[in-house]
N, C-alpha and C positions, 0 to 999 in steps of 0.2 A: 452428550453425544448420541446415545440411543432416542431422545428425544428426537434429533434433527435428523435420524437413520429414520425413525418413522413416519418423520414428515416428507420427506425425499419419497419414500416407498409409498406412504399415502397422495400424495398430491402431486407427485414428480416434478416435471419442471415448471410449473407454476409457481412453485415456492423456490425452485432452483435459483431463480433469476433475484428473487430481492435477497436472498442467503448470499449471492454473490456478490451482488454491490455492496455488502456489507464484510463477507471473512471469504474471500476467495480461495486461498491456498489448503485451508482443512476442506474446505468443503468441494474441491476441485478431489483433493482426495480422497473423500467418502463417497464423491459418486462415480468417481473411477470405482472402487468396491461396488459398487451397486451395480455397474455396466458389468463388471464379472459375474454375478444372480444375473443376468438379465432382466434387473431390475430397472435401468434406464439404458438408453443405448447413446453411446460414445459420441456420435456423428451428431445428435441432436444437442449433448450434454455442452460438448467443446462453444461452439460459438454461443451457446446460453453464457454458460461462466466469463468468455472472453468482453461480451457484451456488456452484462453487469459490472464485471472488475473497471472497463473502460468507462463506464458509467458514475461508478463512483469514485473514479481517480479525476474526470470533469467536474463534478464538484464541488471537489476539496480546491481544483484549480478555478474552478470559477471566485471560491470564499477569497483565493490569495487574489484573482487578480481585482473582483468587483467593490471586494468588503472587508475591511476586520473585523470582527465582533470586537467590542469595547474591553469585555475578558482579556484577549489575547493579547491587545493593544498594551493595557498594564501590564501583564505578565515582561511581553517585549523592553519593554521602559524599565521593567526591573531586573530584566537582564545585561543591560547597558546595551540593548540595541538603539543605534543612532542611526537616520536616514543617508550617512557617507556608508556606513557598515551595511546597508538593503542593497546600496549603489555600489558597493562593490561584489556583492551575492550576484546581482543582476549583470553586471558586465562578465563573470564568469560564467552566467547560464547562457549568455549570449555566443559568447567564447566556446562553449563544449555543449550545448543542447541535448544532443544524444547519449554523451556519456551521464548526464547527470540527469535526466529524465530515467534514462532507463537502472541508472543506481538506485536513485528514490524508488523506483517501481519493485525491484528486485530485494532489496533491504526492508529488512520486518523490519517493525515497530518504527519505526523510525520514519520509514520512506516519505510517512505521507505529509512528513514539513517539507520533502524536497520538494513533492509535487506542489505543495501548499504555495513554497518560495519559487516555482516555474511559473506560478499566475501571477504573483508579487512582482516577477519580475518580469512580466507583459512581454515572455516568449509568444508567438504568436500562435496563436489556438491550431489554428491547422497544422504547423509543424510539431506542437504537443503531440496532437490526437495520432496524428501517424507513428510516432516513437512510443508514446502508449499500445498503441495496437501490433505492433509488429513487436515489443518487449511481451504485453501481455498472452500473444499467441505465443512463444515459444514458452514463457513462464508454465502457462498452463499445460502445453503437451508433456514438458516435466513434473508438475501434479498429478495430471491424469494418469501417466502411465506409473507414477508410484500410488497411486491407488489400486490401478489395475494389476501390477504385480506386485505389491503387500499391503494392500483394502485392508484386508483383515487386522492386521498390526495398525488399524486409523488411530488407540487409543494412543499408542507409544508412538507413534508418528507427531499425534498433537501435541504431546508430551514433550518431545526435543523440539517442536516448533514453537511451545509457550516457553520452554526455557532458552531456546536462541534469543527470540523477543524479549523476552525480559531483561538478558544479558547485553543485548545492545541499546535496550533502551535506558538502562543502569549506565553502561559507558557512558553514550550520549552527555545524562544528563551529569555525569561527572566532570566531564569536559565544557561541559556549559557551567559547572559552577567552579572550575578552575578557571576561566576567563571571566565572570562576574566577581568574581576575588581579586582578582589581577586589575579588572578595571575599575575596582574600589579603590586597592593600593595604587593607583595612579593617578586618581584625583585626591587620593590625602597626600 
């Protein structure tokens, strides 16, 4: 963390922007902490991190909708994902867009299959990008301002945000291996 405190301080937002396409939420909140030093100011900070975060939320949705990497393809096939079970994901992304874009976007660890699965499931880009950007602007004004009023606390902030993530992505994948057991037991 002190590392990326002084690269923030050294190079401001030059490095803002690829730190954001990559871990938005700590790093929304380190430099809310920094706009308290007036070390970066708020008005320039905001649409940087919103930009980036939308940036790399396009694409993880471009890999869902244009491509699988071959990795993920087996992984899916050894989860007993079947092309009826993608066609039922998709008719409910169709069905609820909004709510399930902006879940994905909202939910650590996790989110970024939902996004993944809103390209998979050829939600139409324009209607993404706007659910994107109107979820990741308010996201962010909630970052920011828990930067700016307890910056300082960033260590124990990231703290409960690696153990939320990890907690949900624990769940996650227990509920994925409770339905890959279930659909063993169904074809013995």
């Amino acid at each position: 963390m002190e590392s990326i405190i002084q690269l923030l301080i050294t190079y401001k937002y030059f490095i803002l922007f690829p730190l954001a396409i990559v871990e938005g939420p700590i790093i929304a909140v380190i430099a809310g902490f920094l706009c308290m030093g007036n070390f970066l100011n708020p008005l320039i900070v905001f649409p940087i991190i919103v930009t980036g975060d939308v940036i790399g939320d396009s694409i993880c949705y471009m890999f869902g909708r244009f491509g699988v990497p071959g990795l993920i393809k087996k992984i899916a096939k050894a989860l007993g994902v079947r092309p009826e079970k993608v066609q039922q994901v998709r008719v409910y992304f169709d069905a609820n867009p909004n709510k399930t874009i902006s879940l994905s976007k909202i939910t650590l660890g996790i989110g970024v299959a939902g996004i993944y699965l809103a390209g998979n499931s050829k939600i139409p880009y324009k209607r993404f990008i706007s659910i994107c950007c109107i979820t990741s602007a308010l996201q962010y004004i909630i970052y920011l301002s828990i930067g700016l009023l307890f910056g300082k606390a960033y260590l124990q902030i990231s703290h409960y945000l690696d153990f939320f993530t990890a907690l949900i992505i624990v769940i996650a994948l227990t509920i994925l291996l409770f339905f890959f057991i279930k659909s063993k037991r169904k074809r013995a």
